[in-house]
C-alpha positions in Angstrom: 19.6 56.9 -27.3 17.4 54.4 -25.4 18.2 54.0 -22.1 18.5 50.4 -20.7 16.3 50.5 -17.7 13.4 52.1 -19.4 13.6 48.9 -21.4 13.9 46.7 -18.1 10.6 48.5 -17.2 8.9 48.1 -20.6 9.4 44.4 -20.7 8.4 43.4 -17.4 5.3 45.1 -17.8 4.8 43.9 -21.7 5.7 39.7 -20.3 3.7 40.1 -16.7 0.6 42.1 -18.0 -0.1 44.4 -15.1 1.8 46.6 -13.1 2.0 44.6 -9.4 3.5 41.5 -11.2 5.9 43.3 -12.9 6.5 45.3 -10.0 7.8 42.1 -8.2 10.0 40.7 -10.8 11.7 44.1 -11.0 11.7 44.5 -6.9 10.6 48.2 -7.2 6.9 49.5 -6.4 3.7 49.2 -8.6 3.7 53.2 -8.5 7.3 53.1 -9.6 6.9 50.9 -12.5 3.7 53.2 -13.8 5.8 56.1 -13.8 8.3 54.6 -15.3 6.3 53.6 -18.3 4.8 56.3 -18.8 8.0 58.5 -18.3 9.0 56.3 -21.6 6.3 56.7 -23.4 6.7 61.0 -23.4 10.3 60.3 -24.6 9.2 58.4 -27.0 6.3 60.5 -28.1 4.5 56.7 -28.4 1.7 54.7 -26.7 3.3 51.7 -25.8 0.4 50.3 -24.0 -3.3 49.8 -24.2 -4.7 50.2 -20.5 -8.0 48.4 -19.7 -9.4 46.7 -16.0 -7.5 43.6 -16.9 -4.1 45.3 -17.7 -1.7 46.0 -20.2 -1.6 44.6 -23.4 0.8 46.0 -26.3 0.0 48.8 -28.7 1.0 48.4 -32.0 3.8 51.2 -31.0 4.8 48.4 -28.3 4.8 45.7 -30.6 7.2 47.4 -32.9 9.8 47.8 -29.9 9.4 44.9 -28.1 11.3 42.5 -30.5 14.2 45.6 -30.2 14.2 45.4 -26.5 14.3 41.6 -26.6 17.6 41.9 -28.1 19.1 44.3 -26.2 18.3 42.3 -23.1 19.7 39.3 -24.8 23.2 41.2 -25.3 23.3 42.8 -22.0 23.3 39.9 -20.5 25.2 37.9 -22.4 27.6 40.7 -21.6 26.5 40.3 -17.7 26.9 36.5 -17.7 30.5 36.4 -19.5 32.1 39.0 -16.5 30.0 37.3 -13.8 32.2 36.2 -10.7 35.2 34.5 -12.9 37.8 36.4 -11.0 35.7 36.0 -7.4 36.7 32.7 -6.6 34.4 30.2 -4.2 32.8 33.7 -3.3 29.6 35.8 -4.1 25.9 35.5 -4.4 23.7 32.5 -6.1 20.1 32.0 -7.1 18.9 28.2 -6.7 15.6 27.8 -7.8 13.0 25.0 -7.2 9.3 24.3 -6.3 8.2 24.9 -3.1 8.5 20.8 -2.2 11.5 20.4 -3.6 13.4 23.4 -2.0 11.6 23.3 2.0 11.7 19.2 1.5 15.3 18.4 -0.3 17.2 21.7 -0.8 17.1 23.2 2.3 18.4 20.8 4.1 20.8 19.5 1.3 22.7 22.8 1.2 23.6 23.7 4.7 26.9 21.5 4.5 27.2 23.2 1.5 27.4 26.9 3.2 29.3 25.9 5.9 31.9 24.4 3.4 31.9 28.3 1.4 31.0 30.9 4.3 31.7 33.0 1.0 29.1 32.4 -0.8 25.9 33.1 0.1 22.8 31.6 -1.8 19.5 32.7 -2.1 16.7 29.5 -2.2 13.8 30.5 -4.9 10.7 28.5 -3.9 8.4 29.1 -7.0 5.5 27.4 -8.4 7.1 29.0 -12.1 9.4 28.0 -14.2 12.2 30.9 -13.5 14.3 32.1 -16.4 17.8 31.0 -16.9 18.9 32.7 -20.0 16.9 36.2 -18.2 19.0 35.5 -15.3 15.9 35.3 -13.1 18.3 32.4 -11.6 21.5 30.8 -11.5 20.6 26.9 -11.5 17.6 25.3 -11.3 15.7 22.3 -10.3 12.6 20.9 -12.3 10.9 17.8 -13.1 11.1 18.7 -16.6 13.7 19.2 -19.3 14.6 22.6 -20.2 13.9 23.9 -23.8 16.4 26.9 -24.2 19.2 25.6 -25.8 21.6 28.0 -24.1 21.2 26.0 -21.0 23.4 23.1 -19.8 20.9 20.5 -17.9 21.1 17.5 -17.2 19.1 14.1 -15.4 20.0 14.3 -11.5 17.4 12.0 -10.0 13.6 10.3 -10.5 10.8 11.4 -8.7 8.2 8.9 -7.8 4.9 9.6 -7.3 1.9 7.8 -5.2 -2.0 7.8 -4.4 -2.9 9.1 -0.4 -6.0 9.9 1.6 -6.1 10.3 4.9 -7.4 7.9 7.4 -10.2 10.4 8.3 -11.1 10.7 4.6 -11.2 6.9 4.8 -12.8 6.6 7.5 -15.7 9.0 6.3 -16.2 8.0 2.2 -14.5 4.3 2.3 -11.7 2.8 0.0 -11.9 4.0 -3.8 -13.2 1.5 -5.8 -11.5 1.2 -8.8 -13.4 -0.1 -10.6 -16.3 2.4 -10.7 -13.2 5.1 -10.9 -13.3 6.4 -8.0 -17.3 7.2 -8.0 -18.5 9.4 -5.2 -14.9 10.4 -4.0 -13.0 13.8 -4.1 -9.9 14.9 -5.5 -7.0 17.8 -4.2 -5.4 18.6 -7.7 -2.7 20.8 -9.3 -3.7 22.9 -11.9 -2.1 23.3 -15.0 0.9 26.2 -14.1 3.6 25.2 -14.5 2.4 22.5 -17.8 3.3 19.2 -18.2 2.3 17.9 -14.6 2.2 14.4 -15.6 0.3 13.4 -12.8 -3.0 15.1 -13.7 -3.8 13.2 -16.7 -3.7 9.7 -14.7 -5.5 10.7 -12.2 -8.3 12.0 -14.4 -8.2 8.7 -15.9 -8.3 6.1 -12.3 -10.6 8.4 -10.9 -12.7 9.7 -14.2 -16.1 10.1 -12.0 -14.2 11.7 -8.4 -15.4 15.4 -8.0 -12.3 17.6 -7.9 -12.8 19.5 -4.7 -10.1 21.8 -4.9 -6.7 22.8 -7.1 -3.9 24.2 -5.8 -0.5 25.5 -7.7 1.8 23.5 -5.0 2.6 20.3 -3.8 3.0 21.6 -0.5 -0.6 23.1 -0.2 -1.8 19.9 -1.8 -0.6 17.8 0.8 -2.0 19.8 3.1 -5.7 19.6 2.4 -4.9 15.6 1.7 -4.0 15.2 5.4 -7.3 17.4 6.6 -9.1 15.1 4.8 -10.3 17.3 1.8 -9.7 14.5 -0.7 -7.6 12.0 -2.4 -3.9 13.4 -3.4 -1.4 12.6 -5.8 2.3 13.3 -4.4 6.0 12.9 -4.9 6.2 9.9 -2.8 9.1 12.0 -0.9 6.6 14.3 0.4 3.7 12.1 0.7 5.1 9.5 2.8 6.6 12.3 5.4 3.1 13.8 5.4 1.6 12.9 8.7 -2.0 11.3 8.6 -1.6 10.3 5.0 -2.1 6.5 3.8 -0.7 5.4 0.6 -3.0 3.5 -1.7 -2.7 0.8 -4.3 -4.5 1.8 -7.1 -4.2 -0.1 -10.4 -1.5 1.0 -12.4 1.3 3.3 -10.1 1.5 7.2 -11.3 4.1 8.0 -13.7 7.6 9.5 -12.4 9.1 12.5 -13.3 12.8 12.8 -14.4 14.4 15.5 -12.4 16.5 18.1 -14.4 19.2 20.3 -13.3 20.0 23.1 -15.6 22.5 25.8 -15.8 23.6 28.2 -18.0 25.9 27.3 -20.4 28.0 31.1 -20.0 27.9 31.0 -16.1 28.8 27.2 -16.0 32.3 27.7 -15.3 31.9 30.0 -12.7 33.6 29.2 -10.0 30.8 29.2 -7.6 28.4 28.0 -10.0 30.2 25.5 -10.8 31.1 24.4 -6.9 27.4 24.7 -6.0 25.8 22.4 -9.4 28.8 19.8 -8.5 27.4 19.9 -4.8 24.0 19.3 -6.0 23.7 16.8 -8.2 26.5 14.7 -5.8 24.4 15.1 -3.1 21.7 13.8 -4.6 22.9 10.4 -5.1 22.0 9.2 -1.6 18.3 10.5 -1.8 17.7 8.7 -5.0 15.9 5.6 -3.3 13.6 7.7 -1.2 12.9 10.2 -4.0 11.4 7.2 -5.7 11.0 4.1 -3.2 9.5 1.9 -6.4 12.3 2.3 -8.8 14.9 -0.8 -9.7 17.9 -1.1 -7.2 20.7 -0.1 -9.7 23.0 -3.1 -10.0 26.9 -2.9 -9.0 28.2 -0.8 -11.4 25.3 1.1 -12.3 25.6 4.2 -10.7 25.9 7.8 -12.2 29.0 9.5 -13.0 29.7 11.8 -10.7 28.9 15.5 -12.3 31.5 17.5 -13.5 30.4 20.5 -15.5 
């Protein structure tokens, strides 16, 4: 009979490609996960694996199994996520997840009422430029300016994120105003790259500043905002972050970046926990009151207007 965690091992290493990446996920060493493997592969008298210099991709033994595995981890935990914590009680261990903005800038200090209200629960705060898995347990809630496509999880629209232009004043001061109309000619850009997708923010600035030189990518905002305020290039930012970023000048280019909604999303077995549900509740009603400054340009909603307060 297969045994479970030789399965763990396998599919870490099949998703992640190499041995240190999968190493982290599974919180074990790199040498540990190559024995591991290979320990697998005698028992099952089967290469699971092609090794090369640039990883591990799947044999055609490996592709036979993984689809097996993939189930079996789907069941366990399913299995996991039904027994989790319904008998603890506002007590136990959480995994919030967010980018690196979002969880230094907004969750951090949004939760600590939160902890001193449950000094039973203990959370741990998951800043990652990936999209962590839900239904792979990899959290317990999660934060992201995009909706979620599995449809076991429970999500829904918590806030908007505005998003504006900067430079610093010494940039300013060195290459002069953009022009606009000659998009952006002999300027620089600080830009995200493309992981996680969707980052709504590249395409308009490739298209207001079609002929700026992109100087540098990074796969934060954090980072991003950074080299905007040395003066590395122009930035586009959550306007959250941007206008708390010392030395940073917002500009008025001609049309305003497109917002992002922002998505919470929880399991749909694990809702009902009683801790889960405490700390989504917590969230998304604390939220409420950062809604203007999460996105200074949007509408003032009219009396009535408001949200529903979140119940899951």
């Amino acid at each position: 009979m297969l045994d479970w965690d030789d399965l763990r091992y396998f599919l870490a290493v099949a998703r992640h490609g190499n041995l240190s990446a999968a190493a982290r996920v599974l919180k074990v060493t790199q040498p540990t996960v190559g024995r591991r493997v290979a320990a697998f592969e005698r028992r099952l008298g089967a290469r699971l694996f092609q090794r090369s210099p640039s990883g591990f991709a799947l044999s055609a033994a490996g592709e036979s199994v993984l689809g097996h595995a993939e189930r079996m981890e789907q069941d366990a935990l399913a299995a996991e996520r039904a027994a989790a914590g319904r008998d603890a009680g506002l007590r136990g261990h959480l995994r919030i997840t967010a980018s690196e903005w979002l969880a230094t800038r907004v969750l951090g200090p949004l939760l600590v009422p939160f902890l001193a209200r449950h000094p039973a629960i203990s959370v741990d705060l998951i800043a990652d430029a990936r999209w962590l898995s839900l239904p792979r347990r990899e959290a317990d809630i999660a934060l992201r300016a995009a909706a979620f496509e599995h449809h076991e999880v429970f999500q829904r629209e918590v806030a908007r994120i505005g998003f504006g232009l900067y430079a610093s004043e010494a940039y300013l001061a060195d290459h002069g105003p953009p022009d606009w109309g000659r998009q952006c000619e002999g300027h620089t850009l600080v830009t995200m790259n493309d992981e996680p997708p969707a980052i709504a923010d590249l395409s308009w600035v490739r298209a207001v500043a079609a002929k700026a030189r992109v100087a540098a990518r990074t796969n934060g905002r954090e980072p991003q905002a950074t080299m905007g305020a040395a003066g590395v290039g122009l930035v586009c930012l959550p306007r959250y972050l941007g206008d708390a970023t010392a030395g940073l000048r917002l500009l008025s280019p001609p049309s305003p970046p497109p917002g992002r909604k922002l998505w919470l999303g929880v399991h749909r077995d694990t809702r009902g926990v009683p801790r889960v549900k405490a700390l989504v509740a917590f969230v998304a009603d604390a939220l409420g009151p950062l809604r203007s400054a999460l996105d200074p340009g949007a509408r003032p909603r009219a009396s009535g207007d408001e949200r529903p307060r979140y119940r899951p």
